[in-house]
TORMI-903122 format. One record per atom (N, C-alpha, C): atom name; x, y, z. Coordinates in steps of 0.02 Angstrom, whole numbers, always signed. Layout:
N
+-------+--------+--------+--------+
: vexmi :     c1 :     c2 :     c3 :
+-------+--------+--------+--------+
:    CA :      X :      Y :      Z :
...
+-------+--------+--------+--------+
//
This chain:
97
+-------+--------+--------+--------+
: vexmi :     c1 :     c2 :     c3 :
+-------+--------+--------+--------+
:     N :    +41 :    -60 :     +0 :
:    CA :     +0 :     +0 :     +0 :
:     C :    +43 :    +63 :     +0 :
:     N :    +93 :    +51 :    -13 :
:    CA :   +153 :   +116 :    -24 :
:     C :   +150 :   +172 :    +50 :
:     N :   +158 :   +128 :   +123 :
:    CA :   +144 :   +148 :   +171 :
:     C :   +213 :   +187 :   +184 :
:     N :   +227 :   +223 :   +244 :
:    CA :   +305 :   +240 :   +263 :
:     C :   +300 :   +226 :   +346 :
:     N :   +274 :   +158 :   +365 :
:    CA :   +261 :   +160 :   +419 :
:     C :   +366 :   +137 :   +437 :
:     N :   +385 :   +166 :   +516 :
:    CA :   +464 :   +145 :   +519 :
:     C :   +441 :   +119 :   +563 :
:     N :   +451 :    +29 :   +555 :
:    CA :   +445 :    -36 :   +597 :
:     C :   +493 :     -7 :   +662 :
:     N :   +549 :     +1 :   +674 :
:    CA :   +582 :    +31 :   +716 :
:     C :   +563 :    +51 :   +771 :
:     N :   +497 :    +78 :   +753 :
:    CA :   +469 :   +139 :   +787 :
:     C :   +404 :   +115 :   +814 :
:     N :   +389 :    +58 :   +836 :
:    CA :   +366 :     -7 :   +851 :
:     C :   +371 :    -46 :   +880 :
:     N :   +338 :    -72 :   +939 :
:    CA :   +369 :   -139 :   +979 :
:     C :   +312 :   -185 :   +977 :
:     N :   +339 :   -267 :   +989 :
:    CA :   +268 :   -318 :   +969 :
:     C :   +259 :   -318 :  +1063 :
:     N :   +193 :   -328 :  +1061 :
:    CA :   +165 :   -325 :  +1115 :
:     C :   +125 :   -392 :  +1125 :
:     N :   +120 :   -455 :  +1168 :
:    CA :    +74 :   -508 :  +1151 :
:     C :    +20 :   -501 :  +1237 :
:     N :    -34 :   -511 :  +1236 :
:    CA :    -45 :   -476 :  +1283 :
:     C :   -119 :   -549 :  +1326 :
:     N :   -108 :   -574 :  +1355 :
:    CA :   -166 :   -645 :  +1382 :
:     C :   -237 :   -613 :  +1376 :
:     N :   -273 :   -620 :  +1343 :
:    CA :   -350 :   -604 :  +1357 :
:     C :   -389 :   -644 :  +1400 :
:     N :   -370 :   -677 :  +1456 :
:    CA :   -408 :   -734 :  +1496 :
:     C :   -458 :   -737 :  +1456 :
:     N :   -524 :   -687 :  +1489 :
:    CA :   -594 :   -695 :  +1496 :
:     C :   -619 :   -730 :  +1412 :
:     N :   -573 :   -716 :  +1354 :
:    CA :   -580 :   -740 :  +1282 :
:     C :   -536 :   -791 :  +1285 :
:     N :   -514 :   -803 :  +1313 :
:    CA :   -435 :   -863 :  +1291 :
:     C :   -409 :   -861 :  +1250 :
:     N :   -377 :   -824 :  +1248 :
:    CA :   -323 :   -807 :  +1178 :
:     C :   -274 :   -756 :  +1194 :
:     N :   -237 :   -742 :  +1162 :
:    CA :   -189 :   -726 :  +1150 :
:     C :   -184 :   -668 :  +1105 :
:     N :   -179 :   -593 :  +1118 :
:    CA :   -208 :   -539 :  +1059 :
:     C :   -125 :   -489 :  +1066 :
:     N :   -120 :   -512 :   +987 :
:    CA :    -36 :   -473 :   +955 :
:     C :    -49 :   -402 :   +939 :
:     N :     +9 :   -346 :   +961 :
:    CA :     -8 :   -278 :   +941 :
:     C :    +38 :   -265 :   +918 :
:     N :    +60 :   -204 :   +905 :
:    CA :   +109 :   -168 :   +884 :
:     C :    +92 :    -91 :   +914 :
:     N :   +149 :    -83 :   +965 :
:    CA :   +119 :    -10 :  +1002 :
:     C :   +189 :    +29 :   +974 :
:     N :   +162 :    +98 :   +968 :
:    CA :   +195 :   +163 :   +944 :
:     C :   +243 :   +171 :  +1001 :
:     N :   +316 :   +159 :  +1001 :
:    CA :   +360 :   +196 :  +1035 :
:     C :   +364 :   +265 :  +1045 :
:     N :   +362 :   +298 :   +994 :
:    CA :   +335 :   +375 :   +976 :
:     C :   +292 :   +403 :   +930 :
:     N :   +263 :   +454 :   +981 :
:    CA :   +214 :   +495 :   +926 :
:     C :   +245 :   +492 :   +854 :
:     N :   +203 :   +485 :   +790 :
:    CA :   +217 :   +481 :   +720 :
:     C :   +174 :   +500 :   +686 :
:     N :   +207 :   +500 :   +621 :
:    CA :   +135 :   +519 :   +558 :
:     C :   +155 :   +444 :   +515 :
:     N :   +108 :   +419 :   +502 :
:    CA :   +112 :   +373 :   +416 :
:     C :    +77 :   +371 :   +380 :
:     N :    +86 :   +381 :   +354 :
:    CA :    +57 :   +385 :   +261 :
:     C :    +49 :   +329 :   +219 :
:     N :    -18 :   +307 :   +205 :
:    CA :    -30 :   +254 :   +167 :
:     C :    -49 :   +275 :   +118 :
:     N :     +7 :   +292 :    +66 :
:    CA :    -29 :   +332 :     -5 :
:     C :    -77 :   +283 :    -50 :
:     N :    -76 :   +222 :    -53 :
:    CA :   -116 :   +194 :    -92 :
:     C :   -186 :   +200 :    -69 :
:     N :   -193 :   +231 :    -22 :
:    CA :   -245 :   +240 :    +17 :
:     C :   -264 :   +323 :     +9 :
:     N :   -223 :   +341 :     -9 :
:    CA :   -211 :   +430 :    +37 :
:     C :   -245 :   +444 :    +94 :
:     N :   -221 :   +420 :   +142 :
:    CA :   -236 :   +418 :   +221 :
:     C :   -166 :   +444 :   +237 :
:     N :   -177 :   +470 :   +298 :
:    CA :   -134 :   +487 :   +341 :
:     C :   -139 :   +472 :   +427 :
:     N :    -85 :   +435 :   +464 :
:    CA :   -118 :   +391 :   +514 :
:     C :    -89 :   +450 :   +581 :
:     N :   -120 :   +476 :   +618 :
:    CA :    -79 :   +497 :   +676 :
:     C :    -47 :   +448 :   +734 :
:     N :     +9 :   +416 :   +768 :
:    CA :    +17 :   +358 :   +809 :
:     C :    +21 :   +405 :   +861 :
:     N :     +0 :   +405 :   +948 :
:    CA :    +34 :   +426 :  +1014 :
:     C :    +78 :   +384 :  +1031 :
:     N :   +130 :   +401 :  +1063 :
:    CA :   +156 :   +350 :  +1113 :
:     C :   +128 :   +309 :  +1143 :
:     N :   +126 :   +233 :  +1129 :
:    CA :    +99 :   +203 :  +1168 :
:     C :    +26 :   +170 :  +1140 :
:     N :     -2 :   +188 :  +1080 :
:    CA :    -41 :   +186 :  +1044 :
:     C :    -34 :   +105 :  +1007 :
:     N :    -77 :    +59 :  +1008 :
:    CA :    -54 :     +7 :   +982 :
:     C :   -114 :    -14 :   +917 :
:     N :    -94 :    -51 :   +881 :
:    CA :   -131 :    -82 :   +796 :
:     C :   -128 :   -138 :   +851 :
:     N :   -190 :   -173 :   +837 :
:    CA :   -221 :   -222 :   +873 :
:     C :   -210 :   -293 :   +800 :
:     N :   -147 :   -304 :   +803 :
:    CA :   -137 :   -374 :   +730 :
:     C :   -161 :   -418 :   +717 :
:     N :   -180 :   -473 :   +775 :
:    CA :   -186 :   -549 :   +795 :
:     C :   -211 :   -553 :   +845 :
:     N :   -265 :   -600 :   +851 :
:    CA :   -276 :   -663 :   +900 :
:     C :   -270 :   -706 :   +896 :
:     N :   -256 :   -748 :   +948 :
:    CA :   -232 :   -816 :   +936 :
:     C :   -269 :   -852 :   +995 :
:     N :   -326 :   -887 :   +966 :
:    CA :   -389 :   -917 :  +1006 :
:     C :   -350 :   -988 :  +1036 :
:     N :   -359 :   -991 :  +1090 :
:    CA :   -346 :  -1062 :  +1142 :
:     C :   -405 :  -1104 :  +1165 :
:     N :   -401 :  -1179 :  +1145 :
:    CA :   -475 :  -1215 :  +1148 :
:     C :   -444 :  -1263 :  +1204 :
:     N :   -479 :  -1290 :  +1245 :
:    CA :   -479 :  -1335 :  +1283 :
:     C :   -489 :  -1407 :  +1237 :
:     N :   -489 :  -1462 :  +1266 :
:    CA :   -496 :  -1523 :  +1220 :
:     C :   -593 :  -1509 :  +1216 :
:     N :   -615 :  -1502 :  +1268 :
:    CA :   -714 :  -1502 :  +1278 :
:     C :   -731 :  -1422 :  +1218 :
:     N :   -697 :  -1404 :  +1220 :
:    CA :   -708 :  -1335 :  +1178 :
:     C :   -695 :  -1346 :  +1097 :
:     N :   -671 :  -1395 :  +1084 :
:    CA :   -641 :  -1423 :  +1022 :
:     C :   -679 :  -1447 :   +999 :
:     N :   -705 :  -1525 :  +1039 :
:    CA :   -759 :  -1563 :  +1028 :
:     C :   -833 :  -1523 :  +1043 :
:     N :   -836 :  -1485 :  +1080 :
:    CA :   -896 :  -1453 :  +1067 :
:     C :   -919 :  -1390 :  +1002 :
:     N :   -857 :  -1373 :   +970 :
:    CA :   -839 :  -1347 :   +894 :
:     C :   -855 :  -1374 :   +840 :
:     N :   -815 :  -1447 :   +858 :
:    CA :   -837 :  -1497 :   +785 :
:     C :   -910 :  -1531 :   +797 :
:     N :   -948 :  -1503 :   +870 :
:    CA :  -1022 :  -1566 :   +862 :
:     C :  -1065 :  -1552 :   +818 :
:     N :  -1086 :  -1573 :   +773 :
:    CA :  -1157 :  -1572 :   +724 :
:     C :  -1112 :  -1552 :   +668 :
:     N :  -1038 :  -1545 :   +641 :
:    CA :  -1021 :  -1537 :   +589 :
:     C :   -986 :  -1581 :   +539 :
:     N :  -1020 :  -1640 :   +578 :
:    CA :   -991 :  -1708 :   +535 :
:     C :   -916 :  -1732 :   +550 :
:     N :   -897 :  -1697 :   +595 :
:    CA :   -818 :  -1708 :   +606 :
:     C :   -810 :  -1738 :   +670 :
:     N :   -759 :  -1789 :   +686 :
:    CA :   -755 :  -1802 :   +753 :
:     C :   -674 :  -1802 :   +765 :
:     N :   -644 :  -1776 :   +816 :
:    CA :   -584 :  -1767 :   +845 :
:     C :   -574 :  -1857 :   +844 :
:     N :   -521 :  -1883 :   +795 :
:    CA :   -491 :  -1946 :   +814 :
:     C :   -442 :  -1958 :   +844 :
:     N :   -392 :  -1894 :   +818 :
:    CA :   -308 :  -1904 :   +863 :
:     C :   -307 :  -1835 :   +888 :
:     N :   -255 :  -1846 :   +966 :
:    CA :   -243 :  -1773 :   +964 :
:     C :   -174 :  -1772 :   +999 :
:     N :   -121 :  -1747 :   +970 :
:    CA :    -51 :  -1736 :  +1011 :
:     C :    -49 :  -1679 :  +1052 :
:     N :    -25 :  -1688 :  +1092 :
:    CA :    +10 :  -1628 :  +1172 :
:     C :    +63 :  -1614 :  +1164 :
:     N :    +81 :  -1541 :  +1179 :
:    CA :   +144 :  -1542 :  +1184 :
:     C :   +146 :  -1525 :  +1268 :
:     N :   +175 :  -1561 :  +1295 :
:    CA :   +162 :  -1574 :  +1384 :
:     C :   +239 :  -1547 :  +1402 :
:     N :   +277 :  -1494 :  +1359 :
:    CA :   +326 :  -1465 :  +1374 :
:     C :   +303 :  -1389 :  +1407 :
:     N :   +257 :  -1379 :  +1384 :
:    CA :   +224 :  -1301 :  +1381 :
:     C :   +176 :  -1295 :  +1426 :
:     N :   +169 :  -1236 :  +1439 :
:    CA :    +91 :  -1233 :  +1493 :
:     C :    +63 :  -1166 :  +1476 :
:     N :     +7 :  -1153 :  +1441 :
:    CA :    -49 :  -1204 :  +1452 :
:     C :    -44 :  -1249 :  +1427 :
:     N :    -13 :  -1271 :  +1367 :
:    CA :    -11 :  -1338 :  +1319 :
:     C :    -25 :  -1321 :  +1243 :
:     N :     +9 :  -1358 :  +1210 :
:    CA :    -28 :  -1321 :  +1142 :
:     C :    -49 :  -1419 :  +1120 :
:     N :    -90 :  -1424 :  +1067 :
:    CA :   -120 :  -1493 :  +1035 :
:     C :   -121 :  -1488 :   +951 :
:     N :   -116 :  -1541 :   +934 :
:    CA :   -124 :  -1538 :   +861 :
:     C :   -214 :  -1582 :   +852 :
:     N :   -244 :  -1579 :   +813 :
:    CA :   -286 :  -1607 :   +798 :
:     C :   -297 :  -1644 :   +731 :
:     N :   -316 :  -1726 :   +745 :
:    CA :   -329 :  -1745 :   +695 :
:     C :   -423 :  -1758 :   +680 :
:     N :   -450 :  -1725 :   +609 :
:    CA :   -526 :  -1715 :   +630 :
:     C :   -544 :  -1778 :   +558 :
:     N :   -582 :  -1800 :   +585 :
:    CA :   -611 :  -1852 :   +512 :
:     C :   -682 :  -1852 :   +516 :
:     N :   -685 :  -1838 :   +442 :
:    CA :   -774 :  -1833 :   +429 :
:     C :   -801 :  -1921 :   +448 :
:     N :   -868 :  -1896 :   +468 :
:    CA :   -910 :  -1954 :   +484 :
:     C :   -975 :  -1951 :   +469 :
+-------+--------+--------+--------+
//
């Protein structure tokens, strides 16, 4: 978008949302700035401290998973742990039925 945003001028921020379970990525303004998204012709004002809200990153319990796939023809058959980490992260294997 022919932006002049200076990454630099930027820090990643990852921040726990309990009450959602997840995980929500920012990018907050080290310093007040201007950027310019000419493909846009916008002009963005940043404050210090001001953050672009990037990512979430949703966390399911195993009952939250299976209660996702119920009525969609899918059933959780395999599921790996990684039991190094806490909370845990899982892979899922889903097969239509």
């Amino acid at each position: 978008l022919d932006a002049d945003f200076d990454v630099d001028q930027f820090a990643h921020v990852a921040v726990w949302n309990a009450p959602l379970s997840r995980v929500e990525m920012h990018l907050e303004a080290r310093s007040a700035q201007l950027v310019r998204i000419r493909a846009l012709d916008l002009q963005i004002t940043f404050l210090t401290g001001e953050r672009i809200h990037t990512e979430s990153s949703h966390k399911y319990t195993l009952a939250s998973v299976d209660a996702l796939t119920s009525g969609t023809g899918l059933t959780r058959e395999r599921t790996w742990l990684d039991d190094d980490t806490a909370p845990g992260f899982a892979e899922h294997l889903l097969r239509a039925v």
